[in-house]
Backbone bond lengths (Angstrom), bond angles and torsions (degrees), N, CA, C in turn:
res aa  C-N    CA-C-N  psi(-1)  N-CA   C-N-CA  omega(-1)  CA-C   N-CA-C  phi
1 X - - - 1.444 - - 1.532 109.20 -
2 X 1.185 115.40 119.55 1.685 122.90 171.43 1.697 107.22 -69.00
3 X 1.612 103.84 149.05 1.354 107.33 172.46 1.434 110.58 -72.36
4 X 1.223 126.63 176.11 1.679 133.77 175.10 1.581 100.87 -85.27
5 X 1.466 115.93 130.23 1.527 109.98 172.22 1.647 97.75 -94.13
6 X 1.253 107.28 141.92 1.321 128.81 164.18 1.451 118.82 -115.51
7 X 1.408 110.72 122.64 1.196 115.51 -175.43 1.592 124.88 -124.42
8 X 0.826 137.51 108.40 1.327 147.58 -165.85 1.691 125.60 -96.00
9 X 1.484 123.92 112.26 1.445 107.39 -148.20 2.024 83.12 -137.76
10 X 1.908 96.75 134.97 1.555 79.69 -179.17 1.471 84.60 -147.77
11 X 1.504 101.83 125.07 1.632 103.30 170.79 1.328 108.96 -133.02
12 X 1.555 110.19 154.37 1.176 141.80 -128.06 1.318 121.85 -114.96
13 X 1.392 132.73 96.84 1.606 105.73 -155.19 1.444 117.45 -100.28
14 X 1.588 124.22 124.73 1.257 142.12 -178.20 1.585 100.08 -8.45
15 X 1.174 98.55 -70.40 2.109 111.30 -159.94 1.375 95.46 -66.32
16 X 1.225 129.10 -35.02 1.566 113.74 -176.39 1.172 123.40 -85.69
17 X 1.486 117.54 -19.38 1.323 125.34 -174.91 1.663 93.75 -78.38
18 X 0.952 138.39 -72.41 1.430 177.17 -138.00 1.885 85.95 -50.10
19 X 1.519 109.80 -37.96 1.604 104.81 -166.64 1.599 92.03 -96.47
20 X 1.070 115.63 -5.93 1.991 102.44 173.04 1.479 105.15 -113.43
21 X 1.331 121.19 46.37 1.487 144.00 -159.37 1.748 96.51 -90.97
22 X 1.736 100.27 -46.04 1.700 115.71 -175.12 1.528 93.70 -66.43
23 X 0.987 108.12 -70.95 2.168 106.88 -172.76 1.123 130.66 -74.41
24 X 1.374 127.03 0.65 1.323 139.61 111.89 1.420 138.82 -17.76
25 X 1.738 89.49 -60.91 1.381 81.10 176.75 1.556 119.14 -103.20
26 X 1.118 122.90 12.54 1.955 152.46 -151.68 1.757 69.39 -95.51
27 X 1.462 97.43 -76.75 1.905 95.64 -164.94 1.315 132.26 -77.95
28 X 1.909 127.97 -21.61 0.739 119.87 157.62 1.472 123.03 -110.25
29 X 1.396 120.80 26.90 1.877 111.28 -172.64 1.380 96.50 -111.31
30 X 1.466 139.50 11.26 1.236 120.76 163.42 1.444 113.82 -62.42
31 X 1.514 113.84 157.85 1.101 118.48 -171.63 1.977 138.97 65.51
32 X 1.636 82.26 -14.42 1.624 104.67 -167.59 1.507 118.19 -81.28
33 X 1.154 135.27 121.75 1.651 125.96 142.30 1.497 114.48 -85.22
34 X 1.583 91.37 106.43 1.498 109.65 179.48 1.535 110.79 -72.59
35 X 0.898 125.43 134.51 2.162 128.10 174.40 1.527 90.60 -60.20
36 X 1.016 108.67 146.26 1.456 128.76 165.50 1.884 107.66 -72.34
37 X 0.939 114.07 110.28 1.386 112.85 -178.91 1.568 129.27 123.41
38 X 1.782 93.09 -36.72 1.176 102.06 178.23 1.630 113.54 -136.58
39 X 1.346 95.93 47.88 1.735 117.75 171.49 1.491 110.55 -57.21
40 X 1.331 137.86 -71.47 0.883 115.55 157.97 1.375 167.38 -128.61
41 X 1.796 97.46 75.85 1.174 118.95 158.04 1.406 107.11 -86.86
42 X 1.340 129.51 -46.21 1.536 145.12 144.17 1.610 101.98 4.72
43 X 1.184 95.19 -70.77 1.606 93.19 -167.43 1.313 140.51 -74.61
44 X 1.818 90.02 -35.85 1.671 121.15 172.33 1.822 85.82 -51.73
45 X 1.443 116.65 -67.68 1.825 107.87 -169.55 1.358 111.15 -54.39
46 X 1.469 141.07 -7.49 1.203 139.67 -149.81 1.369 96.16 -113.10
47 X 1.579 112.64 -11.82 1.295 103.21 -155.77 1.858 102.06 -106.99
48 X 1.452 120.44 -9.00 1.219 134.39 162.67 1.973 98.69 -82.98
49 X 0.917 135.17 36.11 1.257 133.08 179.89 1.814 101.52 -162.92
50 X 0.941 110.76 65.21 2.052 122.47 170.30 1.482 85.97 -51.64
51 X 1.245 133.35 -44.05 1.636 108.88 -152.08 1.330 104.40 -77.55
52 X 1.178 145.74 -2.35 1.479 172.82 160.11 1.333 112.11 -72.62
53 X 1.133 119.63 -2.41 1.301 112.73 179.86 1.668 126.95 -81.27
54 X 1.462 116.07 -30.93 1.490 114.75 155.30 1.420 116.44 -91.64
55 X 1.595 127.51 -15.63 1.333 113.05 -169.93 1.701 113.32 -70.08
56 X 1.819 105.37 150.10 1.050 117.23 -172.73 2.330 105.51 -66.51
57 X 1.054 93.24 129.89 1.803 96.58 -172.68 1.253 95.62 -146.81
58 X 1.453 97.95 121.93 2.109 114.34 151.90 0.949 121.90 -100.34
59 X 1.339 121.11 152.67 1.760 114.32 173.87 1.525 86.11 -129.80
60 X 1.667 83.65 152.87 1.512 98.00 -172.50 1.717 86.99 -136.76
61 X 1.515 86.03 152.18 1.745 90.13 -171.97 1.495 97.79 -133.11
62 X 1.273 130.45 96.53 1.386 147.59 -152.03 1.782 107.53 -118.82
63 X 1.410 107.12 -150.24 1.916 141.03 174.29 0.832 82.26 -173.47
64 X 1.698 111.78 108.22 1.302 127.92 159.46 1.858 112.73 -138.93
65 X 1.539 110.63 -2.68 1.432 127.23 143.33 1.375 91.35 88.93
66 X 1.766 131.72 43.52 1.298 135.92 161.90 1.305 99.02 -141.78
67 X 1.194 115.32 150.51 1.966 125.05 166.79 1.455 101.94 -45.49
68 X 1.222 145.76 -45.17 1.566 134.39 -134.60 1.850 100.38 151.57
69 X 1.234 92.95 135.91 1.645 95.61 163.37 1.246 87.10 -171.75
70 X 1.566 93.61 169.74 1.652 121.38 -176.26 1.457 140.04 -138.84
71 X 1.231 126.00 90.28 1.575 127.03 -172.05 1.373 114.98 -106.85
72 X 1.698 112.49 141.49 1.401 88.13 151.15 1.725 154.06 -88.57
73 X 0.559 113.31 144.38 1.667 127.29 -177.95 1.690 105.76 -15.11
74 X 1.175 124.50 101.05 0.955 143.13 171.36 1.603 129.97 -9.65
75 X 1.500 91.73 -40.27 1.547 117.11 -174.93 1.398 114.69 -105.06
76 X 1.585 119.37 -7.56 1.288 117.78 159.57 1.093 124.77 -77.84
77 X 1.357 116.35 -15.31 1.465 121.82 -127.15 2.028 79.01 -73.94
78 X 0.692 132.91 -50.86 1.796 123.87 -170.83 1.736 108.23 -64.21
79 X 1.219 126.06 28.06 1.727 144.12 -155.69 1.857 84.89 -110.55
80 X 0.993 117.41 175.83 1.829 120.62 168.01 1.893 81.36 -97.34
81 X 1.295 98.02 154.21 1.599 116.28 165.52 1.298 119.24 -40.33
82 X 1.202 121.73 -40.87 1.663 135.13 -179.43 1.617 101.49 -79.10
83 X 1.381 122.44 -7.66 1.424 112.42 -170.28 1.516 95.59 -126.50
84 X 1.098 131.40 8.96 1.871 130.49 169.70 1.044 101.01 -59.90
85 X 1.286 108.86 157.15 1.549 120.20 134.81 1.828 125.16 -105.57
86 X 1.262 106.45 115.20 1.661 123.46 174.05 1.667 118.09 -66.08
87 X 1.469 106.05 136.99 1.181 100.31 -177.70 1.691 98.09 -128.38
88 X 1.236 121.37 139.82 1.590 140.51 172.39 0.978 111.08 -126.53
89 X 1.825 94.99 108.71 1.577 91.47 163.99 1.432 129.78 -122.85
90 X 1.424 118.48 132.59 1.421 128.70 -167.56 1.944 117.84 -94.37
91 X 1.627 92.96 109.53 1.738 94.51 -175.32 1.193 104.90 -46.76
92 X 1.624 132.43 153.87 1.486 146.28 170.83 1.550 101.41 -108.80
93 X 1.270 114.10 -19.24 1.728 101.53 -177.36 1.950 115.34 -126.60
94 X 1.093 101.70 75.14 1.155 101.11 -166.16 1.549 107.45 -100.90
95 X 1.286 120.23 166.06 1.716 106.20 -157.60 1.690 84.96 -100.97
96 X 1.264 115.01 169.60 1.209 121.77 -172.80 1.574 139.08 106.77
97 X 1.517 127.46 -163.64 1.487 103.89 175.44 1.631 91.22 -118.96
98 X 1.250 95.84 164.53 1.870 107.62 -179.91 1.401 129.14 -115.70
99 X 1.301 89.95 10.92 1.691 121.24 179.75 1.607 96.13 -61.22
100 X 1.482 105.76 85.41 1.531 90.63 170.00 1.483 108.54 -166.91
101 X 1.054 162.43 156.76 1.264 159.48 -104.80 1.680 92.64 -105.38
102 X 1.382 111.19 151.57 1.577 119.52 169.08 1.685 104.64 -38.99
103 X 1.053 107.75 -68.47 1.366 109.62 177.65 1.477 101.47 -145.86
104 X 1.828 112.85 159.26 1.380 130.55 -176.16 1.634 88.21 -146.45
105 X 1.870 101.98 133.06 0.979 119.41 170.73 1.461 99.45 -96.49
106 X 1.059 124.40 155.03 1.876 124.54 155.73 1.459 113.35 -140.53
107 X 0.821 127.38 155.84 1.369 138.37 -178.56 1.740 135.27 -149.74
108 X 1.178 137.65 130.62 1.114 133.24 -175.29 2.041 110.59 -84.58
């Protein structure tokens, strides 16, 4: 017998997000270097993650030939976990179309 997949899909619309842009970033942009461009999608994801809310996080918006990944900062790394700094970085040249919602959560 297979388990039941549950799938959970939540997208986000530009104009509505766009006016909770200020309290967005009031509660989750401390500590943050937001990418220029993609501030807030940044946050909308930051904002399903409270435990993220003081840790130090950069986003870097590169061609580095993966969707997204995440390490921390090289030079923290001897810091306690709560005192790193995180780095995310989001490919800019990815092959394909981008026709696709501001953001989509999914979930199992």
């Amino acid at each position: 017998m297979q388990a039941a997949e549950i799938s959970v899909v939540r997208e986000y619309e530009e104009i509505a997000e766009q006016q909770r842009y200020d309290q967005l970033l009031l509660e989750f942009g401390n500590n943050k270097e937001l990418p220029p461009g993609y501030e807030l999608q940044a946050l909308l994801a930051l904002s399903h993650y409270p435990e993220l809310k003081d840790i130090k996080i950069r986003f870097i918006v590169d061609d580095v030939g993966i969707p997204l990944s995440s390490r921390p900062l090289w030079t923290s790394l001897l810091r306690s976990a709560k005192n790193r700094t995180y780095i995310v970085v989001i490919d800019n040249h990815l092959d394909g179309p981008r026709d696709v919602p501001l953001i989509t959560e999914s979930a199992l």
